[in-house]
NUSEGU-760503 format. One record per residue (C-alpha): residue in three letters; residue number from 1; x, y, z. Coordinates in steps of 0.5 Angstrom, whole numbers, plus 500, padded with zeros to 3 digits. Example, Ala and Ser with C-alpha at 12.3 -4.5 7.8 and 13.67 -1.06 7.14 Angstrom:
! NUSEGU-760503
- resn resi x y z
- ALA 1 525 491 516
- SER 2 527 498 514
! end
This chain:
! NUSEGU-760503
- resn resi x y z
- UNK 1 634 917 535
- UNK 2 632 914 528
- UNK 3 638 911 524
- UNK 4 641 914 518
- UNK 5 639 910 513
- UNK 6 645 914 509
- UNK 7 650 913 514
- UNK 8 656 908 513
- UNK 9 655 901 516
- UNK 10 658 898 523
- UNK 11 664 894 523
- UNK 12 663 888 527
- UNK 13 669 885 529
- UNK 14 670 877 530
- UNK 15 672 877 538
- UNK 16 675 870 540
- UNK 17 673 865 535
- UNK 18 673 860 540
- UNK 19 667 863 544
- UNK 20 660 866 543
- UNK 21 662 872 538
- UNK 22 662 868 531
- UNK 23 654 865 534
- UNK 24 651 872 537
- UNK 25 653 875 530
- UNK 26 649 871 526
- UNK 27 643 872 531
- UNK 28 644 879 531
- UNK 29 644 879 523
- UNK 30 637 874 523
- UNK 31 634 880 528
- UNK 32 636 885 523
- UNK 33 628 885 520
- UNK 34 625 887 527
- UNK 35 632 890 530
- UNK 36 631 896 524
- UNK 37 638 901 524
- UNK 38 645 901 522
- UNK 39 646 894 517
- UNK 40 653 892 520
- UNK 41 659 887 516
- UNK 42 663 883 520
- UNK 43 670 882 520
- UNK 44 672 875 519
- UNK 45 672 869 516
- UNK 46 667 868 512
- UNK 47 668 860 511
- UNK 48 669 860 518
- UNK 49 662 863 519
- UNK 50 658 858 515
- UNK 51 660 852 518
- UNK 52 659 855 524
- UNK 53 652 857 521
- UNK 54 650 850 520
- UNK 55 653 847 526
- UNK 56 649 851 530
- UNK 57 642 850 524
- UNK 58 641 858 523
- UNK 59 640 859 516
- UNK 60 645 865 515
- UNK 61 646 866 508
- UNK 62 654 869 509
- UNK 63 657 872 503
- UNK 64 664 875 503
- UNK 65 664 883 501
- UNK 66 671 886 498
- UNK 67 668 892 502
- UNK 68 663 896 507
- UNK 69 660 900 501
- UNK 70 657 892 498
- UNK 71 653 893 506
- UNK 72 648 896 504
- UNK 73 645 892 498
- UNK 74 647 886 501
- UNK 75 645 886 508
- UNK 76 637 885 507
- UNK 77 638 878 505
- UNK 78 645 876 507
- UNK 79 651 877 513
- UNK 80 657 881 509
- UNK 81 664 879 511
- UNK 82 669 882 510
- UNK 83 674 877 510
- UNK 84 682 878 515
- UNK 85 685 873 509
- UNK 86 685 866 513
- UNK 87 681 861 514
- UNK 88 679 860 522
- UNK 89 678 853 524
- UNK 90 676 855 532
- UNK 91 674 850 537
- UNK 92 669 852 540
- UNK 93 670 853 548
- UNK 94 677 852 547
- UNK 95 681 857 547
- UNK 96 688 858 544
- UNK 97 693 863 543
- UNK 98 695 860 535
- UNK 99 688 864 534
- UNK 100 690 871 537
- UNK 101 694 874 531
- UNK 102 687 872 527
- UNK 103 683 876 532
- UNK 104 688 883 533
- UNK 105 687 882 525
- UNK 106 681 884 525
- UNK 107 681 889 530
- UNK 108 686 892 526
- UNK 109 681 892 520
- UNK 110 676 895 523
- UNK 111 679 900 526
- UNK 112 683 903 520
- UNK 113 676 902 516
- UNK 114 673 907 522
- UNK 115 679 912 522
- UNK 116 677 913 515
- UNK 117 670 913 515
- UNK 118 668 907 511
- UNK 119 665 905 517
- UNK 120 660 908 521
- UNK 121 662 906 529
- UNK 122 665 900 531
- UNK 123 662 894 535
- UNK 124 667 889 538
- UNK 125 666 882 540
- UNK 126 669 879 546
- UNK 127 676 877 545
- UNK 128 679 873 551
- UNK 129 685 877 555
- UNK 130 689 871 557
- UNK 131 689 868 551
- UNK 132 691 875 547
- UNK 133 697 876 552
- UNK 134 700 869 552
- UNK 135 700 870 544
- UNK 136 705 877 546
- UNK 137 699 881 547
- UNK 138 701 888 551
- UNK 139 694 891 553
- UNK 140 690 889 558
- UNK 141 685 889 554
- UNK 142 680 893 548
- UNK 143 680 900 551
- UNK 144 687 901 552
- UNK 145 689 897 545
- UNK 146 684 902 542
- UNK 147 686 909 545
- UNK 148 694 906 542
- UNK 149 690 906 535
- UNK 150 688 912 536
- UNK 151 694 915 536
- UNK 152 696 914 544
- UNK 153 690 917 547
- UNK 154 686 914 554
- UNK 155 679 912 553
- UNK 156 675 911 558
- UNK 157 670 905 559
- UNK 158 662 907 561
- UNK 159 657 902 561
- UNK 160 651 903 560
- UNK 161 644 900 560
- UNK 162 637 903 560
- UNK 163 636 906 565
- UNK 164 643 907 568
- UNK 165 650 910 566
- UNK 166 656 909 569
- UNK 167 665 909 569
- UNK 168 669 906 573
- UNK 169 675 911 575
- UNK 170 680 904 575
- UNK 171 678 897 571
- UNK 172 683 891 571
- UNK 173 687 892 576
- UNK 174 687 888 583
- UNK 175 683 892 589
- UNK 176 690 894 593
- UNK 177 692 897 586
- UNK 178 686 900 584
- UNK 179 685 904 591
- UNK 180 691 907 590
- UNK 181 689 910 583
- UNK 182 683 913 586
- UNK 183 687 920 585
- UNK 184 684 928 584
- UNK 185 687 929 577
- UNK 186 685 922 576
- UNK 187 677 923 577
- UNK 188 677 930 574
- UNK 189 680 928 568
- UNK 190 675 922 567
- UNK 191 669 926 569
- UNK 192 671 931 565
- UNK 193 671 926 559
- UNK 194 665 923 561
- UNK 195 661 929 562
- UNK 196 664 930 554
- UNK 197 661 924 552
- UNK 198 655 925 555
- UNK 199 653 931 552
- UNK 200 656 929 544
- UNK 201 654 922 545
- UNK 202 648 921 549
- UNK 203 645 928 548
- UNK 204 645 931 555
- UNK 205 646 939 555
- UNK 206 648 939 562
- UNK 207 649 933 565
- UNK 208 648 931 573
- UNK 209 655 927 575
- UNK 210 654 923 581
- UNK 211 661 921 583
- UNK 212 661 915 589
- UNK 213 666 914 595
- UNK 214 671 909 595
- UNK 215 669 907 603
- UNK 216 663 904 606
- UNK 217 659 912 608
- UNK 218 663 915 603
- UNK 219 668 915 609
- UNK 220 663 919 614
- UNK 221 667 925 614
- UNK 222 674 920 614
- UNK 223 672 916 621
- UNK 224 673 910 615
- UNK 225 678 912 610
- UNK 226 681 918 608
- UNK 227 680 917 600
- UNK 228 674 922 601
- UNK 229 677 928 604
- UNK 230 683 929 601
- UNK 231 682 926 594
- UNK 232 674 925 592
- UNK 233 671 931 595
- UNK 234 677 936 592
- UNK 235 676 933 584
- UNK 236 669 934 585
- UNK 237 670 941 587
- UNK 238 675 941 581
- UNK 239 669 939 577
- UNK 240 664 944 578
- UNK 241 669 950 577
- UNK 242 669 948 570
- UNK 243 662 948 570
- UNK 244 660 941 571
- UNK 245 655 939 575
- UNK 246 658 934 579
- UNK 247 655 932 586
- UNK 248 658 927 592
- UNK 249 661 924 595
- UNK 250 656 918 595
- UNK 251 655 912 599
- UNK 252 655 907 593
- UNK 253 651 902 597
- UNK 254 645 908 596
- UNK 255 646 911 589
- UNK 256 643 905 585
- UNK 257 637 904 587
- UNK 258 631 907 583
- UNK 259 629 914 585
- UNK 260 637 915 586
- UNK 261 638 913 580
- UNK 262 633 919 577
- UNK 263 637 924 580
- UNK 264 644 924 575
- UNK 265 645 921 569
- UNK 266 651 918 570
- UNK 267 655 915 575
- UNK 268 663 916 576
- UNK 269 665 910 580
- UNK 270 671 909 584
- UNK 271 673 901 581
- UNK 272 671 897 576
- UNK 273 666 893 582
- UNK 274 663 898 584
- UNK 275 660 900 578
- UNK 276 659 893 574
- UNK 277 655 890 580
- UNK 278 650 894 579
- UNK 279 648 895 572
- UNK 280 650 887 570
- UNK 281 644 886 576
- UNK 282 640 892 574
- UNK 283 639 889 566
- UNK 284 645 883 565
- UNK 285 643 881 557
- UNK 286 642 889 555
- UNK 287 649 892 558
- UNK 288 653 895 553
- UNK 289 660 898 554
- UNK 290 662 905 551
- UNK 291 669 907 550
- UNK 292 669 915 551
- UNK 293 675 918 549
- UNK 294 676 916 542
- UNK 295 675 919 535
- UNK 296 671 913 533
- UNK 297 664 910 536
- UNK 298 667 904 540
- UNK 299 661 899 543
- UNK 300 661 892 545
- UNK 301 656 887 549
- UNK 302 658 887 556
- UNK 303 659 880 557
- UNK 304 666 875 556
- UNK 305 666 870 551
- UNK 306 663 864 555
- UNK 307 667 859 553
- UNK 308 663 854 557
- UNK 309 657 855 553
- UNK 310 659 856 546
- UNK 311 659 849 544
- UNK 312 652 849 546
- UNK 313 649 854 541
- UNK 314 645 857 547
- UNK 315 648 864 547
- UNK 316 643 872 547
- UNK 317 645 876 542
- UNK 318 642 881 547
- UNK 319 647 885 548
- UNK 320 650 885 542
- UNK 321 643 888 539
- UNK 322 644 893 544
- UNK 323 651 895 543
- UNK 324 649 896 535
- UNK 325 643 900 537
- UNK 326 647 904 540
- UNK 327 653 905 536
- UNK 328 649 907 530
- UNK 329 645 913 535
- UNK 330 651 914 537
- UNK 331 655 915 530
- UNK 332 648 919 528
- UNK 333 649 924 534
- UNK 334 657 926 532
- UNK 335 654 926 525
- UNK 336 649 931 527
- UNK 337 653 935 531
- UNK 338 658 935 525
- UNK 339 653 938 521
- UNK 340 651 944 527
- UNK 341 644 941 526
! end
């Protein structure tokens, strides 16, 4: 879907300053030419964007905004940064917790900036878990801070890269705890999001949902497992008598692989391996993360803050190209929609 060149721009939050965010915010911006789409602003320090600019020698004019209206006009020939109201001196690989307020900060700022349609969407960079919650953080992470944002909602992660969707039902939680979640209502209430999402914000009149087992087999009829019997296979049918077009359970040993992947547009996976696996191996550097269930578009680059890397300056910016790319179609379509076009 072509850009709206009228569209409000994307808000880009800073993430952990100590990690690669601040580096592949700059390269994205220094991309923007051949990248086309939705001109973004940061939200961060625009003092600490300039050093880090001549520390890593790119040639990023950054210039400080009072809002995102000055995106559009200043975006071909500078970084517009809407400043958080502090300096951040970060070292870089070096996570500290006295940074943490400065990150929330400006996650709150984007946020409220999307809410009121300042801001088209919203693209995170990675914040580091640890170091949020020592500082007091009580979120596990993005997804569950921004469905509070949002006024309580539950939003669902799907990651996405070309040529295969997917969500897993459960995300961080240790493996006993995540077999335990693997529920009927729980696997309905998420396909029927996903299914959601993928007809509004994919474009996709009638999805095909193929939702995994959680054993090896998929449980072979429960010889190895009840989960597929008396858990899956119920939500499915659940699924289909609302109309949607869900299919399995499947043995996710064999639903990854190319010709499978043609016969479905998104998979339903039980935990968070199982479905990052085989999209991080299929196109690492282009994986996006998509929140679905939130009243604002969410994306972000499917990758951490690689503190063992930032110092080096040897960062792609991939990722979080595709995650804008994605966010500014996505945005168009709820436009789109909006407007019954």
């Amino acid at each position: 879907m072509p850009a709206d060149r009228r569209a409000p721009p994307i808000a880009l939050t800073m993430g952990d300053p100590a990690g690669i965010g601040g580096e592949i915010s700059l390269k994205a911006w220094l991309n923007r030419r051949s990248r086309g789409g939705t001109p973004f602003f940061i939200v961060d320090s625009p003092h600490r964007l300039r050093r880090l600019a001549n520390r890593l020698g790119l040639e990023v004019p950054v210039e400080a905004i009072s809002g995102p209206a000055e995106t559009r006009a200043a975006f071909g020939d500078v970084l517009p940064v809407l400043s958080i109201g502090e300096d951040v001196d970060a070292e870089l690989g070096r996570p500290d917790r006295s940074n943490a307020a400065a990150v929330i900060r400006s996650i709150d700022m984007a946020v409220a900036l999307a809410q009121i349609g300042d801001a088209s969407a919203l693209v995170t960079n990675p914040i580091s878990k640890e170091v949020l919650l020592a500082s007091g953080f009580r979120h596990a992470g993005h997804t569950d801070y921004l469905g509070e944002l949002a006024g309580g909602v539950r939003p669902e992660m799907m990651l996405v890269c070309p040529g295969l969707r997917v969500v897993p039902l459960t995300v961080h939680l240790p493996l006993r705890a995540a077999i335990n979640g693997v529920r009927r209502e729980a696997i309905v209430a998420t396909g029927v999001r996903l299914a959601r999402s993928l007809e509004y914000d994919f474009g996709i009149a009638e999805p095909r949902i193929a939702v995994t087992g959680l054993n090896p087999h998929a449980g072979e009829n429960g010889t190895m497992g009840r989960e597929e019997v008396d858990e899956i296979a119920p939500a499915i049918v659940d699924l289909r008598s609302r109309g949607i077009d869900a299919r399995g359970p499947h043995a996710a040993d064999s639903l990854f692989h190319a010709e499978a992947r043609r016969r479905y547009d998104a998979a339903l996976c039980m935990y968070h391996d199982q479905a990052l696996i085989p999209l991080k191996t299929i196109d690492f550097d282009r994986g996006v993360n998509v929140t679905i269930g939130l009243p604002f578009v969410r994306t972000s680059p499917d990758h951490g803050t690689a503190f063992d890397i930032a110092a080096a300056g040897i960062a792609r910016e991939s990722s979080l190209l595709a995650a804008l790319d994605l966010a500014g179609q996505i945005a168009a379509r709820r436009r789109q929609t909006i407007r019954g076009g």
